[in-house]
MDTraj code that builds the backbone (N, CA, C; nanometers):
import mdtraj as md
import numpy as np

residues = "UNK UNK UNK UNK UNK UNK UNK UNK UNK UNK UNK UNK UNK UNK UNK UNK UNK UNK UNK UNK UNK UNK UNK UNK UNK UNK UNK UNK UNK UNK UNK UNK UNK UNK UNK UNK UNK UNK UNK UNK UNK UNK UNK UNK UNK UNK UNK UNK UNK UNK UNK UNK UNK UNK UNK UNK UNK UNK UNK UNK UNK UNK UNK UNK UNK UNK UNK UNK UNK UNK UNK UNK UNK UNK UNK UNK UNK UNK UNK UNK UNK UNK UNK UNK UNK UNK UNK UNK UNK UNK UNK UNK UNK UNK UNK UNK UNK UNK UNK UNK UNK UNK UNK UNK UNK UNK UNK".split()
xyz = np.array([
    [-1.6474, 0.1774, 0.1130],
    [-1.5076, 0.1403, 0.1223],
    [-1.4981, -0.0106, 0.1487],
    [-1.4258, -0.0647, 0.0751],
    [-1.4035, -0.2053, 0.0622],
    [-1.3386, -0.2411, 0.2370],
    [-1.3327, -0.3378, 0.2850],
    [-1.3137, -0.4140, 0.4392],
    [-1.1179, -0.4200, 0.3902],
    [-1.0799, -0.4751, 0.2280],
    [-0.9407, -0.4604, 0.2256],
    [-0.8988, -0.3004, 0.2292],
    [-0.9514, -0.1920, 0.1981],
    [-0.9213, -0.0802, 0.1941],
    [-0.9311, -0.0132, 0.3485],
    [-0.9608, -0.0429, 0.4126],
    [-0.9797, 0.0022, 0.5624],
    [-0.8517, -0.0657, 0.6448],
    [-0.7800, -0.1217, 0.5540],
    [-0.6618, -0.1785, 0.6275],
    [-0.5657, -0.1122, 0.5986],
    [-0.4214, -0.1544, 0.6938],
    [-0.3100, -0.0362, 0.6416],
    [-0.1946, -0.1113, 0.6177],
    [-0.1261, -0.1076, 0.5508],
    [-0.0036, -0.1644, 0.4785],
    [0.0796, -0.1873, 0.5921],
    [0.1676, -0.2738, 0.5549],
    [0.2571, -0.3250, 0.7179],
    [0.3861, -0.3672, 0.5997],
    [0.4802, -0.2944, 0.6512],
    [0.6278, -0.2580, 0.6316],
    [0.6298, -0.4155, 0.6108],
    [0.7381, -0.4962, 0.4761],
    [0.8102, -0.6161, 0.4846],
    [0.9369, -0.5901, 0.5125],
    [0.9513, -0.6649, 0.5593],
    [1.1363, -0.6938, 0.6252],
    [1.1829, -0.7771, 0.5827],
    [1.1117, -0.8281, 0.4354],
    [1.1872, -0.9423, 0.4013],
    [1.1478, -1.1044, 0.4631],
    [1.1697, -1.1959, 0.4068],
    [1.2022, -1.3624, 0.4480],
    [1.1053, -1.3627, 0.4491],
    [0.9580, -1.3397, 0.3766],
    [0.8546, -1.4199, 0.3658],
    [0.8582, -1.4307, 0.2026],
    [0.7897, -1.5378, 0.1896],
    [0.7545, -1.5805, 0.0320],
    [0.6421, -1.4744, -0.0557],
    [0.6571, -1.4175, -0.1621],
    [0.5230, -1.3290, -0.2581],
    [0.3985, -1.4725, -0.2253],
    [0.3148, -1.3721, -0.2418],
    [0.1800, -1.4191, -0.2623],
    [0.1608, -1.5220, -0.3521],
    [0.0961, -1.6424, -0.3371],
    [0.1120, -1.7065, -0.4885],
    [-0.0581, -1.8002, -0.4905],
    [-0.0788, -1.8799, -0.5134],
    [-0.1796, -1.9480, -0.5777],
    [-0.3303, -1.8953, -0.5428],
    [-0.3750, -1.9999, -0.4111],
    [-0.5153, -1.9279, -0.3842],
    [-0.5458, -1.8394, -0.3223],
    [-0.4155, -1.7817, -0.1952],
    [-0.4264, -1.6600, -0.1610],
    [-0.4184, -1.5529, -0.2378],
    [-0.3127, -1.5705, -0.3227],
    [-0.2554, -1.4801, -0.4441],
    [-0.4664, -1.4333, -0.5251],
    [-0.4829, -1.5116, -0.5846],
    [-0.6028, -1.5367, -0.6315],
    [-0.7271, -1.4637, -0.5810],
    [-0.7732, -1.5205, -0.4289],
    [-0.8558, -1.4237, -0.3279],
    [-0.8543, -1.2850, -0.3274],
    [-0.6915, -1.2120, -0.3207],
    [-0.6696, -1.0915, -0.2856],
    [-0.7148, -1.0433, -0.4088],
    [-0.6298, -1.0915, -0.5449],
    [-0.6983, -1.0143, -0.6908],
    [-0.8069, -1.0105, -0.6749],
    [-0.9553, -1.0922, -0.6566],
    [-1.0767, -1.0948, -0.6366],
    [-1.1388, -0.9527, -0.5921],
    [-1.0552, -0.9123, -0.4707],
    [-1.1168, -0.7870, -0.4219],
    [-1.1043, -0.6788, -0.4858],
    [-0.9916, -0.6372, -0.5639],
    [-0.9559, -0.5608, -0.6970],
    [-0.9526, -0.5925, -0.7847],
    [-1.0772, -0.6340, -0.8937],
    [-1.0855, -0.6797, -1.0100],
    [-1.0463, -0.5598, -1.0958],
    [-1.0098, -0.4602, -1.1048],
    [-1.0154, -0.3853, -1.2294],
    [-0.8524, -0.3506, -1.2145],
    [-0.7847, -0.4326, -1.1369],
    [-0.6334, -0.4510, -1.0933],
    [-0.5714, -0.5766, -1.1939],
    [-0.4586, -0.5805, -1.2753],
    [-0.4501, -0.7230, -1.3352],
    [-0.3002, -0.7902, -1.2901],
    [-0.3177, -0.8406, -1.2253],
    [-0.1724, -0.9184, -1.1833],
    [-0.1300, -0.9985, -1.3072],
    [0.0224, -0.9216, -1.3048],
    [0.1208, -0.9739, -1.4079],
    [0.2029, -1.0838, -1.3663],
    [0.2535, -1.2113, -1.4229],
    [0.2944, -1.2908, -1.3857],
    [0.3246, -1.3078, -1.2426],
    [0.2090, -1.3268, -1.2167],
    [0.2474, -1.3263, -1.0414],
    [0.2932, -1.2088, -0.9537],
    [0.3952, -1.1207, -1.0458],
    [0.4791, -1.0288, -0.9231],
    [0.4263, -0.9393, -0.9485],
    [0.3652, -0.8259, -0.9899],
    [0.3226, -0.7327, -0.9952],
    [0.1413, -0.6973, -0.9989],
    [0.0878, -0.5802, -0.9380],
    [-0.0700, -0.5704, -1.0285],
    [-0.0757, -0.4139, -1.0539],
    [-0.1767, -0.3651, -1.1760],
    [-0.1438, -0.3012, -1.2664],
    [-0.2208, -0.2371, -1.3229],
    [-0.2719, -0.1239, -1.3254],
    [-0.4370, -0.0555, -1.3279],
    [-0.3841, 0.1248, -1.4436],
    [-0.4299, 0.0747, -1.5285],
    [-0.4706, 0.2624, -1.5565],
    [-0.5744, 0.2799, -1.5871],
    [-0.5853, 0.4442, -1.5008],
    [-0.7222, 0.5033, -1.5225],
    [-0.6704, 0.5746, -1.5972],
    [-0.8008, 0.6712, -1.6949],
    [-0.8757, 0.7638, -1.7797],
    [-0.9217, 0.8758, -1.6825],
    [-0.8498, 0.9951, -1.8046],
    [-0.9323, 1.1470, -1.7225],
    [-0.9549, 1.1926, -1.8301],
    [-1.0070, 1.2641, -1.8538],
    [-1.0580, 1.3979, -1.9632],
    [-0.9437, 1.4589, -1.9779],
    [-0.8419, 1.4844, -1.9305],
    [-0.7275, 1.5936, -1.9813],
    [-0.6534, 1.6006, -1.8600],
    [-0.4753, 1.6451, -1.8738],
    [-0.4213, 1.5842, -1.8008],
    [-0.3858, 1.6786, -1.6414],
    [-0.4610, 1.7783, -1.6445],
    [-0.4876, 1.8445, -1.5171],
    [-0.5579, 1.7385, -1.4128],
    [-0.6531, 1.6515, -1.4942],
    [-0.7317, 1.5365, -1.3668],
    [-0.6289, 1.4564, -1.3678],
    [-0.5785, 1.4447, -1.4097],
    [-0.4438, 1.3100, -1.4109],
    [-0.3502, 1.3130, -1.3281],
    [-0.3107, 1.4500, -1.3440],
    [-0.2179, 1.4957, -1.2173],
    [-0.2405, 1.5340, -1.1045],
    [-0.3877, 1.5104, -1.0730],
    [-0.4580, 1.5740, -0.9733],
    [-0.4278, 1.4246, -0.8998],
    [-0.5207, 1.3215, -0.9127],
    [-0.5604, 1.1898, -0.9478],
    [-0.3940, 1.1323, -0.8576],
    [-0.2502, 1.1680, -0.9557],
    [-0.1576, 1.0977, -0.9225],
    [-0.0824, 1.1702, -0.7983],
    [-0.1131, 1.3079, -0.8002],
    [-0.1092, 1.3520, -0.6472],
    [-0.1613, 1.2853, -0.5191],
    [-0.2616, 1.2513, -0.5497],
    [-0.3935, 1.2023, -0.4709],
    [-0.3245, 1.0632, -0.4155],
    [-0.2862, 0.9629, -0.5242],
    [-0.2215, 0.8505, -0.5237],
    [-0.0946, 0.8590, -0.4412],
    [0.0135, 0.9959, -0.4786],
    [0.0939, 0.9693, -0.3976],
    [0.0957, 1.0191, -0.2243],
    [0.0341, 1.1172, -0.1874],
    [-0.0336, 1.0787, -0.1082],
    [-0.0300, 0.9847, -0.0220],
    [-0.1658, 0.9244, -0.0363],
    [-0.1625, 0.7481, -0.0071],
    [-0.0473, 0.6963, 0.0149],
    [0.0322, 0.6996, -0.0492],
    [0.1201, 0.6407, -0.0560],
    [0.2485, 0.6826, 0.0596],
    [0.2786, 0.7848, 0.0410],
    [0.3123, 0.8348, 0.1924],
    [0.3028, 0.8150, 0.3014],
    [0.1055, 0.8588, 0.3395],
    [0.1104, 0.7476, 0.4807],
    [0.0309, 0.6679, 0.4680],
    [0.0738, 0.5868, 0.4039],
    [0.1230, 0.4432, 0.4202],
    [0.2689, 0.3822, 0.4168],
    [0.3600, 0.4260, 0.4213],
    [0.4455, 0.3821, 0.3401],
    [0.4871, 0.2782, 0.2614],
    [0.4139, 0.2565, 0.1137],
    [0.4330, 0.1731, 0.0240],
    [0.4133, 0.2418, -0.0975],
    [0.5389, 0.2265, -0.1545],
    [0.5073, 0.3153, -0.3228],
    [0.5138, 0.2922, -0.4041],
    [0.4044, 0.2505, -0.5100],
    [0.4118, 0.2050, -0.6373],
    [0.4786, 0.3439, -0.7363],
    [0.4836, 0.2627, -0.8428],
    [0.5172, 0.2537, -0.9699],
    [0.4188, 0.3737, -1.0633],
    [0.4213, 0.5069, -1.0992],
    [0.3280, 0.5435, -1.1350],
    [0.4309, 0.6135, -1.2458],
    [0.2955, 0.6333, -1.3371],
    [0.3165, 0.6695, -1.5283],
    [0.2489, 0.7750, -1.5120],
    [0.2514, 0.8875, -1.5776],
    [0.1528, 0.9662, -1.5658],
    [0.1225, 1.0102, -1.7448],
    [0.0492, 1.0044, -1.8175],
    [0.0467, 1.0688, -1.9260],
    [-0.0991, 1.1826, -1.9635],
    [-0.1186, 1.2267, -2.0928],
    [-0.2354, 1.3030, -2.1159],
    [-0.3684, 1.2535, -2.0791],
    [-0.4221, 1.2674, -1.9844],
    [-0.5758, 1.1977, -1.9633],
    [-0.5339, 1.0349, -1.9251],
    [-0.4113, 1.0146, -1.8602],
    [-0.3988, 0.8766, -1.8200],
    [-0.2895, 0.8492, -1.7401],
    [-0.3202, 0.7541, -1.6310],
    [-0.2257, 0.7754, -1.5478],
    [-0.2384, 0.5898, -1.4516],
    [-0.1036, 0.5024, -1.4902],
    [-0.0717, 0.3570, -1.4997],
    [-0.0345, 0.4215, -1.3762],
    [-0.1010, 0.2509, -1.2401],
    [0.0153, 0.2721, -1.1009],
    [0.0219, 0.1104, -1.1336],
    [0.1863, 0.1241, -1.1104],
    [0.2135, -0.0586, -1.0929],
    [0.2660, -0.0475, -0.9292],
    [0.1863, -0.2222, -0.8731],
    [0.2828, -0.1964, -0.7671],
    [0.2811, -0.3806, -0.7524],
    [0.4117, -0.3536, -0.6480],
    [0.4574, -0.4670, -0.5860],
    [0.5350, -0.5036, -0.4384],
    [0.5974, -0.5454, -0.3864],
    [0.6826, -0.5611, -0.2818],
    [0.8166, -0.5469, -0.2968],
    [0.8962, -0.4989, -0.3327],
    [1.0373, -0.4401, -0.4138],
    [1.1219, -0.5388, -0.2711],
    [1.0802, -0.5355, -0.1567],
    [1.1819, -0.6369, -0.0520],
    [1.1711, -0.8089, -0.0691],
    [1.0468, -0.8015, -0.0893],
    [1.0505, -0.9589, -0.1330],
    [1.0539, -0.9936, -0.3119],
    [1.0148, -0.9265, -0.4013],
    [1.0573, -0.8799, -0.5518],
    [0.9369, -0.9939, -0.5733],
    [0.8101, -0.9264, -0.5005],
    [0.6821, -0.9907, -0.5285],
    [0.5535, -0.9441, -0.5005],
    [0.4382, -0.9984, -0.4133],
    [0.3105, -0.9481, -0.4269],
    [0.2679, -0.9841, -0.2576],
    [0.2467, -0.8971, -0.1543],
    [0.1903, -0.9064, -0.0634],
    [0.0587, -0.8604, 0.0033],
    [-0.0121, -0.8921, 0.0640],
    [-0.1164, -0.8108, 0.0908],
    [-0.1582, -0.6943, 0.1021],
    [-0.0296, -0.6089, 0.1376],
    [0.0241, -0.4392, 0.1273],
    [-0.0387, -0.3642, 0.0230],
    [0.0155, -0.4594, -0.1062],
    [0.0027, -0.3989, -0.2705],
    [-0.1103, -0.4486, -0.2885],
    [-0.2166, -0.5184, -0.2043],
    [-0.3820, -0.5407, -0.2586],
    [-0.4096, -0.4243, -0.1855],
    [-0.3922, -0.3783, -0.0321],
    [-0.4845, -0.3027, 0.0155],
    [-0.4026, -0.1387, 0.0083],
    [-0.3570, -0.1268, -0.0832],
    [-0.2882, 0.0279, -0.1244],
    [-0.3720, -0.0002, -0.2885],
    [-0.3729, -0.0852, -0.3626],
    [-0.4543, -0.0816, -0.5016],
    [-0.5736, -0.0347, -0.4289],
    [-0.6755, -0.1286, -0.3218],
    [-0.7928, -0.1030, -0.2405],
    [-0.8511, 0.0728, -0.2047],
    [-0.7346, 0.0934, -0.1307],
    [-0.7437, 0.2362, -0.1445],
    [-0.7194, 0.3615, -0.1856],
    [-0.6231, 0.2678, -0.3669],
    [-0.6539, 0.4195, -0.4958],
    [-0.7681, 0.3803, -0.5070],
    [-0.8274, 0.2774, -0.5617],
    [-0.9959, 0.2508, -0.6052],
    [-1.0580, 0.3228, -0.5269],
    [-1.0430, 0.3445, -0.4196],
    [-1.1184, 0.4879, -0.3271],
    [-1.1148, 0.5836, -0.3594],
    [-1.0056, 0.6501, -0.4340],
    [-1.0050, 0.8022, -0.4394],
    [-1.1256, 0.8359, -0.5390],
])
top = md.Topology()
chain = top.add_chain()
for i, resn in enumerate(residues, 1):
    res = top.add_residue(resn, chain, resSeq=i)
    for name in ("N", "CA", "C"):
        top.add_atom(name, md.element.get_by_symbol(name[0]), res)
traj = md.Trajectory(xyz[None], top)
């Protein structure tokens, strides 16, 4: 388990700035198979064999997501299943949405 995945998401309240240059940068580093979209968003689909693992997979994800409370963006299709996420209070990218990507790459 990655050192960002052992961490736990912390509620924004707003009035801080998204993530941006070399911090922005660092955090992608730890989730490379994550691709940050113009800055505000990052953006991953996995592959299953058929879409019983998929829905298994996006259960699993939401989950996570629960307790923690931070919830991405999820697609679910046949043998594939897109999570986008971001900071919807600041309408950007915080450390939250690296270490919730951190710990789908766990499941």
């Amino acid at each position: 388990m990655s050192e960002l995945a052992k961490k736990t998401c912390v509620p924004c309240r707003g009035g801080v700035p998204p993530l941006a240059g070399k911090e922005l940068g660092n955090l992608a580093k730890e989730v490379p198979q994550w691709k940050v979209v113009d800055g505000h968003h990052i953006v991953r689909t996995f592959t299953f064999p058929d879409f019983k693992q998929a829905l298994a997979f996006v259960n699993k994800v939401g989950a996570i997501a629960e307790e923690q409370g931070h919830h991405p963006d999820i697609s679910l299709g046949w043998g594939k299943a897109e999570v986008t996420t971001w900071t919807h209070k600041i309408n950007g990218l915080t450390e939250s949405d690296f270490i919730l990507a951190a710990k789908i790459d766990g499941i």
